[in-house]
VOMIMAR-277401 format. One record per residue (C-alpha): residue in three letters; chain; x, y, z. Coordinates in steps of 0.1 Angstrom, whole numbers, plus 2048, in hexadecimal, padded with zeros to 3 digits. Each point is the difference from the previous one (the first is absolute). Layout:
// VOMIMAR-277401
REC type mol  px  py  pz
REC  ALA   A   X   Y   Z
...
END
This chain:
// VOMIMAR-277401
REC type mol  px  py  pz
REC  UNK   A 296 424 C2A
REC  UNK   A 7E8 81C 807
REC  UNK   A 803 815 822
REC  UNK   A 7E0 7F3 80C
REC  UNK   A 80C 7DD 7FA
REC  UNK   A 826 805 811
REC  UNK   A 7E7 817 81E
REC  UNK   A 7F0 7DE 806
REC  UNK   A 818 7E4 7FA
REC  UNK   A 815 815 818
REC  UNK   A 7E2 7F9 81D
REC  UNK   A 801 7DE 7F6
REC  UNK   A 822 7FA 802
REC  UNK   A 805 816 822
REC  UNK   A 7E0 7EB 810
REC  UNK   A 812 7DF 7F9
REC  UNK   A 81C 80A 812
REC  UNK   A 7F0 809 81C
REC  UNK   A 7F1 7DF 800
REC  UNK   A 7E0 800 7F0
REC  UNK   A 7F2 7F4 7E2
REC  UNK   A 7FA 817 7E5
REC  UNK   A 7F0 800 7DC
REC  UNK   A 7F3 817 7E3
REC  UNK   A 7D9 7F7 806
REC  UNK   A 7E4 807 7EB
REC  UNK   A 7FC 80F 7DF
REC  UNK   A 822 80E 7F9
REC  UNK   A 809 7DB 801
REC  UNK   A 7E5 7F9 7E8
REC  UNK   A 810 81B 7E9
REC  UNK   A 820 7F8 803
REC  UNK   A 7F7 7DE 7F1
REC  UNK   A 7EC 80E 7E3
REC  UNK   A 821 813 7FA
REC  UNK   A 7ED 822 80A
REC  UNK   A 80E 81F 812
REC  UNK   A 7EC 7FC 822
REC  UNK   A 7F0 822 80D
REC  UNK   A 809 7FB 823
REC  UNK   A 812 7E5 812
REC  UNK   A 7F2 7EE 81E
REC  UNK   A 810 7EB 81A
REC  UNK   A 7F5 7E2 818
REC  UNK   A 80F 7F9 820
REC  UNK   A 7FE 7EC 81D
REC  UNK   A 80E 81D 811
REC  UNK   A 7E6 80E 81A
REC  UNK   A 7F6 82D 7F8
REC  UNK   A 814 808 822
REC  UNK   A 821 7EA 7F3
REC  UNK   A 7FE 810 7DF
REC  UNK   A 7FB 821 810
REC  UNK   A 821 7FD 816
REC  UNK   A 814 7EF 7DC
REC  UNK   A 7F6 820 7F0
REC  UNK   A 7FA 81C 817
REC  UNK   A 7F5 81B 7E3
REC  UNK   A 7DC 7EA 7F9
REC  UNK   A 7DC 807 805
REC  UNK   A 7E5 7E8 80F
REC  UNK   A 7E6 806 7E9
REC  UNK   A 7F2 7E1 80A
REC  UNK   A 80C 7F2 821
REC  UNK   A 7E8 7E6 807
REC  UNK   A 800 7F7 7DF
REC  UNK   A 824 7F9 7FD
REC  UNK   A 808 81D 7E8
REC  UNK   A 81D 816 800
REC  UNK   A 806 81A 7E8
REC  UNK   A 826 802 7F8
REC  UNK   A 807 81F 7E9
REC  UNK   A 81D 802 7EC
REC  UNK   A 80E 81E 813
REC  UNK   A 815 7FA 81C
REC  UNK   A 7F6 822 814
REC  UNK   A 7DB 800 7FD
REC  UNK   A 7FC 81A 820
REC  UNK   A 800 822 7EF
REC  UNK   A 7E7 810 7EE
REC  UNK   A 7E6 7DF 807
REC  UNK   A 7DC 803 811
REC  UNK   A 7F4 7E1 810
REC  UNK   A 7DD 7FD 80A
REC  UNK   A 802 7DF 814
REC  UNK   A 7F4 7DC 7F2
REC  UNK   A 7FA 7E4 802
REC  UNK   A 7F3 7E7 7E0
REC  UNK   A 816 7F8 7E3
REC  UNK   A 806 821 7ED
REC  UNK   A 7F0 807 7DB
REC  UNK   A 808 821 7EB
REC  UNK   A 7DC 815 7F3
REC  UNK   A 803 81E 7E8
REC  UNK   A 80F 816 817
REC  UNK   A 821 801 7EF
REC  UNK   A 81C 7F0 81E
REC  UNK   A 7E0 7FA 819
REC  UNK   A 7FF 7DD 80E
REC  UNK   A 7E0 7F5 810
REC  UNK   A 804 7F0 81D
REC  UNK   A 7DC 7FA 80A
REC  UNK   A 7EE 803 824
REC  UNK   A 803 7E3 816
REC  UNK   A 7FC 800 824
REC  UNK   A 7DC 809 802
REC  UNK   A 807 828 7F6
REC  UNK   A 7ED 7FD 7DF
REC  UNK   A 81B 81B 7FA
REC  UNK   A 812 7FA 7D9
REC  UNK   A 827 803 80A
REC  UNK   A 816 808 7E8
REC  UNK   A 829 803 7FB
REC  UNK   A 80D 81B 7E9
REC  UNK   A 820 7FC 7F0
REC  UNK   A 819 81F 7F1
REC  UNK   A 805 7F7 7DC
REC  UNK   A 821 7EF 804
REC  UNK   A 7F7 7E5 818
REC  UNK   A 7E1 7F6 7EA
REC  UNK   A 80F 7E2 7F5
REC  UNK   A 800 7E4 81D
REC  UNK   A 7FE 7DB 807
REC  UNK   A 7E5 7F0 812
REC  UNK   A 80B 7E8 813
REC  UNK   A 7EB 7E5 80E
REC  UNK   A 803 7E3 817
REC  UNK   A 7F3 7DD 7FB
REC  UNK   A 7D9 800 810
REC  UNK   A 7E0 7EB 7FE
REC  UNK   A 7E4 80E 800
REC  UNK   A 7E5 7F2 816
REC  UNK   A 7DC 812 7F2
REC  UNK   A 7F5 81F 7EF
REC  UNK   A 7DC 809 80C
REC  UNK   A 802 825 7F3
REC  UNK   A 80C 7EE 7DE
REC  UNK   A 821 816 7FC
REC  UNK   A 814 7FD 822
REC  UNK   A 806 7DD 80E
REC  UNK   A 7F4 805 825
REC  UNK   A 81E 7E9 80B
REC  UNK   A 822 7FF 7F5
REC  UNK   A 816 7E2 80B
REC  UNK   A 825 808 7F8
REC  UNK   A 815 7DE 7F9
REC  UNK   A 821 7F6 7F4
REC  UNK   A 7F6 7E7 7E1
REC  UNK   A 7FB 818 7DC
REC  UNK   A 7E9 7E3 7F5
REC  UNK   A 7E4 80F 816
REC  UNK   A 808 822 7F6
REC  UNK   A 7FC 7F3 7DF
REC  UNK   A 7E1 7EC 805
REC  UNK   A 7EF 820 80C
REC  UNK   A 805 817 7E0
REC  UNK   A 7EA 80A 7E1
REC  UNK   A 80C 7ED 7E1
REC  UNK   A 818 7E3 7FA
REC  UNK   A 813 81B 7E7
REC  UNK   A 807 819 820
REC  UNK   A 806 7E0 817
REC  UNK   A 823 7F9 7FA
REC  UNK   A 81F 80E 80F
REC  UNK   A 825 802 7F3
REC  UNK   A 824 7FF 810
REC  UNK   A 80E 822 7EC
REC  UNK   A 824 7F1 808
REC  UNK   A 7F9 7E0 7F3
REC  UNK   A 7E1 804 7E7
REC  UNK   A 7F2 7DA 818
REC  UNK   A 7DB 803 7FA
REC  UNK   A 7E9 7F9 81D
REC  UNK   A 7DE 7F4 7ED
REC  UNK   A 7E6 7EC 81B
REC  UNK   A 7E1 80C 7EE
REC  UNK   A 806 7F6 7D9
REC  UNK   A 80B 823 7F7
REC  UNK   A 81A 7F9 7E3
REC  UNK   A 7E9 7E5 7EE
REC  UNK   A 7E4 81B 800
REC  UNK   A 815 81B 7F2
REC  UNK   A 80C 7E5 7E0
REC  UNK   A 7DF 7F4 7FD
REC  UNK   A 7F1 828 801
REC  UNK   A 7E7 7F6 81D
REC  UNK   A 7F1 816 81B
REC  UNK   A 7F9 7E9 81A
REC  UNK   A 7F6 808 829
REC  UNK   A 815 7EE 819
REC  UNK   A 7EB 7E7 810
REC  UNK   A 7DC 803 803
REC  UNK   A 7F7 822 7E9
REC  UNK   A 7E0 80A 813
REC  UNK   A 815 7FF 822
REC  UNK   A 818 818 7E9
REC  UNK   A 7E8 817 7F9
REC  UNK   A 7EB 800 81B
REC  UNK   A 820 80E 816
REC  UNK   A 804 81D 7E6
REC  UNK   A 7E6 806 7E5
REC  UNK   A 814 811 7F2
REC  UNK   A 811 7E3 7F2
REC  UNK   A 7E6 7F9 7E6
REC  UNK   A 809 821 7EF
REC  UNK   A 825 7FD 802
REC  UNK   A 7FD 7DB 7F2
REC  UNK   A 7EE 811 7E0
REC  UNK   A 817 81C 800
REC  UNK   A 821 7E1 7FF
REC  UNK   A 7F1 7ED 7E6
REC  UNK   A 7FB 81C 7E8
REC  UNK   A 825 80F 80A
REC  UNK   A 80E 7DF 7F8
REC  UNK   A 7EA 7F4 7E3
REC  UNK   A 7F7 7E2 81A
REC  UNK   A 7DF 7EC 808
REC  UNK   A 7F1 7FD 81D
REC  UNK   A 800 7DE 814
REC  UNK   A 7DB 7F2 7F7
REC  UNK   A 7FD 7FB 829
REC  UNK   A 80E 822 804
REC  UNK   A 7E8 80E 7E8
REC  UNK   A 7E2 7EE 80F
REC  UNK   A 80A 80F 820
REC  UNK   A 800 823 7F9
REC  UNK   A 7DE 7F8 7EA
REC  UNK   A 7F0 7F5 823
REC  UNK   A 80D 81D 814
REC  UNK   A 804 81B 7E2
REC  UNK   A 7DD 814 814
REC  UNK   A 813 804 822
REC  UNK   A 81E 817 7EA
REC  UNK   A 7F0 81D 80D
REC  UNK   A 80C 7FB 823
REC  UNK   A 81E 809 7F8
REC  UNK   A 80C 827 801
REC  UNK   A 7F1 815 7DE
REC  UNK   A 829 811 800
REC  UNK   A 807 7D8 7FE
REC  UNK   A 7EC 7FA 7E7
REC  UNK   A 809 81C 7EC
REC  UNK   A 827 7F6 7FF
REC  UNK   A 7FA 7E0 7F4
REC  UNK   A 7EB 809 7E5
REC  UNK   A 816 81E 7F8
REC  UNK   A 81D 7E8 7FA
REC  UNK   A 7E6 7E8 7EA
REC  UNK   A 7FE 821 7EF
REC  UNK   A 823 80B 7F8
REC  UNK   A 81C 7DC 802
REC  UNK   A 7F7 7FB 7D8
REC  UNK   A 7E5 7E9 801
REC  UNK   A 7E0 812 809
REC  UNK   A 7EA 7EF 7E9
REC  UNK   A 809 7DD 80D
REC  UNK   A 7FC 809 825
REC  UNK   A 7E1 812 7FA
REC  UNK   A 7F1 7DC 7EE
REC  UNK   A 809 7EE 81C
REC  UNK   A 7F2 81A 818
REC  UNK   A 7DF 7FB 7E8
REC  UNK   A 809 7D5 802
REC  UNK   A 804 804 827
REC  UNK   A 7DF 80C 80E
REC  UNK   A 817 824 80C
REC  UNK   A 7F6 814 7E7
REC  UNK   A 7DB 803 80D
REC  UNK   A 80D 804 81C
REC  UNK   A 81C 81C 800
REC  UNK   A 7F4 812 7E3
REC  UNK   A 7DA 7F4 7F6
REC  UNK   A 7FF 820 7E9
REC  UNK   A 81C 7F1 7E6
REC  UNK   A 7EC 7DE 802
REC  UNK   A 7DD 814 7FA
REC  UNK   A 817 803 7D8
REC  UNK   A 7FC 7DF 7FB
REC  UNK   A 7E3 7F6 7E4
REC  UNK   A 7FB 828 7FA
REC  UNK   A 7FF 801 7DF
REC  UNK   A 80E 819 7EB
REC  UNK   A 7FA 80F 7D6
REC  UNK   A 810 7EF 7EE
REC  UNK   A 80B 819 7E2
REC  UNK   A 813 80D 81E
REC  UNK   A 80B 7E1 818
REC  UNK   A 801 7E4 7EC
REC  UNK   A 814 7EF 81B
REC  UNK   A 7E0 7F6 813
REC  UNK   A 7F4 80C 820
REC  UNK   A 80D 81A 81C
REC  UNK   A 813 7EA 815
REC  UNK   A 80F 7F3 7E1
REC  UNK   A 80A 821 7F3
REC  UNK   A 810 808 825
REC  UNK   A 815 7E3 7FE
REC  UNK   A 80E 807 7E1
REC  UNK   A 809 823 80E
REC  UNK   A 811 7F0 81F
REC  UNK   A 814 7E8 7EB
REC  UNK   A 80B 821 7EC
REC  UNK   A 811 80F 820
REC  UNK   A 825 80A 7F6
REC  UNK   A 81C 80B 814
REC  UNK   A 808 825 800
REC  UNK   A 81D 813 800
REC  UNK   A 80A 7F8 820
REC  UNK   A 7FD 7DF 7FD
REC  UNK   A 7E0 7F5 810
REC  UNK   A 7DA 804 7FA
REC  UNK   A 7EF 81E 80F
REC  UNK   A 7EB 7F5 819
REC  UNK   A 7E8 81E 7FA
REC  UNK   A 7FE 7F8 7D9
REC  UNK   A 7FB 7D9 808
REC  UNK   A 7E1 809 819
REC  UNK   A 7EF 817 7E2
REC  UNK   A 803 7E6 7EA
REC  UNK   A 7EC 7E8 813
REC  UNK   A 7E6 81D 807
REC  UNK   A 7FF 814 7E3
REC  UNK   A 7DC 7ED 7F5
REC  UNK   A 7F8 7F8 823
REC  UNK   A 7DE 815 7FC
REC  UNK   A 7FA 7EC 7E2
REC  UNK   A 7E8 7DD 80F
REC  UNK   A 7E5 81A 80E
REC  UNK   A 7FF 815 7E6
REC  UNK   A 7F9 7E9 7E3
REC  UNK   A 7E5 800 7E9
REC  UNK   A 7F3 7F6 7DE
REC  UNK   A 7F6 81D 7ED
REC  UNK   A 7F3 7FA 7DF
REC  UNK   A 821 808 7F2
REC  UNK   A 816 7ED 813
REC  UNK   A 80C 7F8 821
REC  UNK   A 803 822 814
REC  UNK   A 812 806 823
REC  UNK   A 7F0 828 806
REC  UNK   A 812 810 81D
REC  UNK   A 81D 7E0 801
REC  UNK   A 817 818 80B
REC  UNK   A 7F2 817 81B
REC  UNK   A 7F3 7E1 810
REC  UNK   A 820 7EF 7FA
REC  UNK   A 815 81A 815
REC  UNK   A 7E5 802 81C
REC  UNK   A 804 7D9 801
REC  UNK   A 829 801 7FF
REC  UNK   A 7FD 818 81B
REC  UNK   A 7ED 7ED 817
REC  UNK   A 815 7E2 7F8
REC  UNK   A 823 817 807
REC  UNK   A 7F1 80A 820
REC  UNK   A 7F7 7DA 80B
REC  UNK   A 822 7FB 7F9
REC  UNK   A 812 81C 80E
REC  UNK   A 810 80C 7E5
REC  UNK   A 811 823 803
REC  UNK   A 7F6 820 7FD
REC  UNK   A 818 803 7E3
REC  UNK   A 7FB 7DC 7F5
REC  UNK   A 7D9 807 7FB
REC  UNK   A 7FE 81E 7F0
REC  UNK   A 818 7F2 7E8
REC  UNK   A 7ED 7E2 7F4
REC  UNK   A 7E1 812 801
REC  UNK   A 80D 819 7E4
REC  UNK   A 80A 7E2 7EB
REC  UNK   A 7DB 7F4 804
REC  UNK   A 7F1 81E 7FA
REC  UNK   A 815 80C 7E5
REC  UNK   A 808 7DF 7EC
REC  UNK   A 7DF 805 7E7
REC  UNK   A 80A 829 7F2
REC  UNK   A 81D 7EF 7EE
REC  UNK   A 7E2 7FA 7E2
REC  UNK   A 7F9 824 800
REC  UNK   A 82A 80C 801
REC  UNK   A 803 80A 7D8
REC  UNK   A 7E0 816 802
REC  UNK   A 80D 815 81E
REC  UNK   A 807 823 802
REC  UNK   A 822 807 809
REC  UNK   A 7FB 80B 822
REC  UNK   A 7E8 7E1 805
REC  UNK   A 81F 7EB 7F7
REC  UNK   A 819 811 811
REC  UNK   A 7EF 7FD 820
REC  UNK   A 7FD 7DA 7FA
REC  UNK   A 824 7FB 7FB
REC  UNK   A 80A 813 81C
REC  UNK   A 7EC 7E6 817
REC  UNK   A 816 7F4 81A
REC  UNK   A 813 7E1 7F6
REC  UNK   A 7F0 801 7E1
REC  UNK   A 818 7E7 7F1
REC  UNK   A 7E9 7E8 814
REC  UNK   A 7DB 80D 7F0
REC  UNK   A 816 7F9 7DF
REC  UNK   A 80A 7DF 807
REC  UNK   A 7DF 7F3 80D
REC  UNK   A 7F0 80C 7E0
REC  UNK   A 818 7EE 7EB
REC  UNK   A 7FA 7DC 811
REC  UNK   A 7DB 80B 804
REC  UNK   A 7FE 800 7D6
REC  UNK   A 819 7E2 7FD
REC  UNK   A 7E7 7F0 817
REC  UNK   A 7E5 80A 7EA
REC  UNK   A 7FE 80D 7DC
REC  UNK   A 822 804 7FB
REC  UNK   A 802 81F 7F3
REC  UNK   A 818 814 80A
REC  UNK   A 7FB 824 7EB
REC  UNK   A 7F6 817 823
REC  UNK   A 81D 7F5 80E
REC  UNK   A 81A 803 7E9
REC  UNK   A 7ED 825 7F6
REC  UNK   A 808 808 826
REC  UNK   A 821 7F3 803
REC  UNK   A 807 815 7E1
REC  UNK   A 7F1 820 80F
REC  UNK   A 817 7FA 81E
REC  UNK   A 81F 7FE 7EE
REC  UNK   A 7FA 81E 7F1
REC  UNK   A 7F9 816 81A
REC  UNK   A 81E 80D 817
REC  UNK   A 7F2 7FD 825
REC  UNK   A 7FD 828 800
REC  UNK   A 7E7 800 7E4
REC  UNK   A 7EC 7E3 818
REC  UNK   A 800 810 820
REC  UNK   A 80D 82A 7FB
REC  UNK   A 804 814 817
REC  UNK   A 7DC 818 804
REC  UNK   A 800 820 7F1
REC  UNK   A 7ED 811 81A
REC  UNK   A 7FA 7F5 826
REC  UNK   A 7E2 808 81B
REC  UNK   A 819 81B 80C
REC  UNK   A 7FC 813 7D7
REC  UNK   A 7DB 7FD 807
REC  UNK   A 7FF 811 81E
REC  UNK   A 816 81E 7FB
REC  UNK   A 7E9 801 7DA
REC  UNK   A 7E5 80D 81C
REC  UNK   A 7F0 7DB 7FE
REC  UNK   A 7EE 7F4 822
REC  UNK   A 80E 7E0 80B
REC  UNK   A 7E7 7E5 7FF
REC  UNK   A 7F3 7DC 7ED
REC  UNK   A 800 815 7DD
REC  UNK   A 827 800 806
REC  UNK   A 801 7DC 7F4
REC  UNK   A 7E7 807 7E5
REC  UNK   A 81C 819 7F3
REC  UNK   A 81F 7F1 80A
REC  UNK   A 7F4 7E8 7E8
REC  UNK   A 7F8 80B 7E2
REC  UNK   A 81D 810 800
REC  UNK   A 810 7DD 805
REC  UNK   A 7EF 7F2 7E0
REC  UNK   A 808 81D 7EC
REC  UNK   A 826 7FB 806
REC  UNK   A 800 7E0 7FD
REC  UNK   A 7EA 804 7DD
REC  UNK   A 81C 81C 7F7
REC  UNK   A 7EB 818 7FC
REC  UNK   A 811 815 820
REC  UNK   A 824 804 803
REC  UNK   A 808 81D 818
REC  UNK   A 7F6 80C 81D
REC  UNK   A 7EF 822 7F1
REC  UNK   A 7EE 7EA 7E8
REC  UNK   A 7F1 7ED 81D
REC  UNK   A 7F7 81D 812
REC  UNK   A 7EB 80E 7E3
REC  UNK   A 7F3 7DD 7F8
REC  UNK   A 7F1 807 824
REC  UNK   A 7F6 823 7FC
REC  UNK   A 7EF 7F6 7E3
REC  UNK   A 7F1 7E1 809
REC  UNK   A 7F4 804 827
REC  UNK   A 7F0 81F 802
END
């Protein structure tokens, strides 16, 4: 059993003998009966915030009104903690152990509770509630807490994260239809689907995002919901938005999530620049797989784990962008089909789409080298050595390699640039990439040279000429200079 799992059947089991009932809720259930590893473990209670607060003192009310306690799996959780007050149920952003807590009470303020790195791992901890309305379509404006888990039940997503489980006994609670769903590989709303998703639009995405994870349809009723209400998406958060489809991106089943995006009415919606693909046509000595949206599809269905185990999330994003800039910039020429200018269009479209998102600093710049880059693979084997050096030494180049590969499997096939660079890698020790300069701004200076632009100029060429070989010391540099820059 994992620690998580022993963490949260130890609430359970301490709840219930204090009285209360007490079940794993939610997905991890779900999980647990696909015979999956859950994440994160969630429990439902009909134990009220304050009781669970006083059972276990070391908690934090991430979401009082909401019934959510956050238990972590350290018992001293005091030391070396901030808390920024709170009160909605908790979610984690990219701000590695940062849990965003929200702003309720009128402040408008966002709150959030930062965690040291041991006490990271926690169980929420939630009691049984119905919830009245949403009119914000996120936050139900009432919260009725109650004793019976069938109403807790009646009031959540999707009959697969509807169930709950005795962790003592393995006794399935299932009032919505959950476990015939999971058999029959069904994603199905509980009750009426556009009262679902009109609490949280963000539903519509996450119900795209389960059947591609699973391999599972979605409910035809379910479907037609999120059909009917796929233009009000954008209500929700763009950071919310952006999660979701980042996971579409990187759980192993991009391409599927990204059709049924395209099948849902959400894909005009949350990213009307990938749907702008569809029907562009493409040469095809080059793309005989059909059109642009085709050829990104194939790319996304490429996706493979890395070393660590996962997909990179940065990777994932530039291959759906790479031919963003590709719809307005086709043509006809007489030729053949052109895109002129794909590229620097591309990245000034990705960036504008990263920054509707929110994407980070570091995030953006990353993708947006893939985009701009992903095209000077065709001109690697006629490169100059310090041309090519400078391209491999791109950060996280092992991505800009990656994407090229899937880009010509998605394509042509042809796979001679990359296996030319790959070859040019191996071969080169990282000092012969990246040496350390010969000469600095300091050499210049005390050669009698006046600081300035033309330092850069210099610097340079000097640069080049190492990395061509044709300077190896630092007197050689110097009288490459003297020479060179009068």
């Amino acid at each position: 059993m994992s620690t998580a799992k022993q963490h949260a059947a130890e609430i359970v089991r301490t709840l219930r003998e204090r009285g209360h009932q007490a079940y794993f809720a939610g997905g991890c259930v779900r999980d647990l009966l696909l015979g999956r590893e859950p994440t994160d473990y969630d429990v439902a209670t009909d134990a009220t915030p304050q009781q669970v607060m006083q059972i276990f003192p070391q908690t934090y009310a991430v979401g009082e009104q909401f019934g959510v306690v956050l238990v972590p799996f350290k018992a001293d959780t005091t030391e070396d903690t901030k808390e920024h007050g709170g009160d909605q149920p908790a979610r984690t952003d990219s701000f590695e152990g940062r849990v965003v807590l929200g702003a309720m009470g009128g402040s408008g303020k966002q709150r959030y509770l930062f965690l040291p790195p041991s006490l990271r791992k926690s169980v929420e901890v939630a009691t049984f509630r119905s919830d009245v309305s949403y009119s914000d379509g996120r936050h139900p404006d009432e919260v009725r807490f109650t004793k019976d888990p069938r109403e807790d039940a009646q009031r959540r997503d999707f009959t697969i994260n509807g169930m709950m489980l005795d962790p003592a006994t393995d006794e399935l609670l299932d009032f919505v239809g959950g476990r015939d769903d999971l058999k029959a590989g069904i994603i199905r709303a509980i009750g009426d689907p556009e009262r679902r998703f009109t609490e949280d639009k963000l539903r519509m995405l996450r119900a795209v995002r389960f059947a591609a994870r699973f391999d599972y349809q979605i409910d035809p009723a379910t479907m037609a919901a999120i059909q009917k209400l796929a233009p009000k998406i954008n209500q929700v958060s763009s950071e919310r938005i952006r999660e979701e489809l980042t996971k579409m991106l990187t759980e192993g089943r991009a391409r599927q999530a990204f059709e049924l995006l395209d099948q849902s009415g959400l894909l005009k919606e949350v990213l009307p620049e990938i749907a702008a693909m569809k029907g562009v046509e493409q040469p095809p000595q080059y793309h005989p797989e059909g059109d642009v949206f085709v050829h990104t599809l194939l790319l996304l269905e490429k996706l493979r784990t890395d070393s660590s185990g996962s997909i990179s999330k940065t990777l994932a994003w530039g291959a759906l962008l790479h031919d963003v800039g590709k719809p307005p910039t086709f043509r006809v020429a007489p030729d053949r089909i052109r895109f002129d200018g794909h590229v620097d269009v591309g990245v000034k479209m990705a960036a504008e789409i990263l920054r509707r998102l929110r994407f980070s600093n570091a995030e953006t710049d990353q993708i947006l080298a893939l985009v701009d880059n992903h095209m000077r693979f065709g001109q690697v084997q006629r490169m100059n050595q310090s041309t090519l050096k400078k391209f491999l030494r791109l950060p996280a180049f092992d991505e800009h390699l990656e994407l090229h590969r899937i880009d010509c499997l998605s394509s042509h096939g042809q796979l001679d640039a990359y296996e030319y660079t790959r070859e040019q890698m191996n071969s080169m020790p990282p000092e012969a990439i990246r040496p350390t300069p010969l000469i600095t701004g300091r050499d210049l200076i005390d050669a009698g040279y006046e600081p300035g632009p033309r330092f850069t100029e210099i610097l340079g060429a000097v640069e080049d000429a190492q990395l061509e070989g044709r300077l190896t010391s630092r007197e050689a540099a110097m009288e490459f200079v003297r020479r060179e820059f009068v």
